[in-house]
C-alpha positions, 0 to 999 in steps of 0.5 A: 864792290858793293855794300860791305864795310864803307871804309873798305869800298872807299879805300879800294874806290882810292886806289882804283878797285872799285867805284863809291857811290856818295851814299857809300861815302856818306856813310863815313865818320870824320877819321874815315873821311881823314883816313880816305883822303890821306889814302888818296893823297898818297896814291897822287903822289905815287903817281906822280913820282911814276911819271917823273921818273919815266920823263927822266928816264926818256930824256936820260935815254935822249942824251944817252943817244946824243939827241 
């Protein structure tokens, strides 16, 4: 994703869609920046309840089996 709305480049570049140069991430005012690190954040965060959640579910399967 190139050129195009700067917000929309840097939101799809947070969840992985694309890559934001830093003059794309230049562009951004202030509540955009906020916006973008909110989005980031979230996208942590989901990530790491994922990975959580499958290391419980391994060691659920673990007792489950007797190991």
């Amino acid at each position: 994703m190139t050129g195009g709305e700067p917000v929309l480049v840097a939101l799809a570049a947070a969840a992985g869609l694309a890559e934001a140069t830093d003059e794309t991430l230049g562009d951004l005012d202030q509540d955009e920046v906020a916006v973008v690190a909110a989005v980031q954040q979230a996208i942590t965060q989901l990530a790491a309840e994922r990975q959580r959640r499958s290391v419980e579910g391994r060691d659920f399967d673990n007792i489950a089996r007797g190991f």
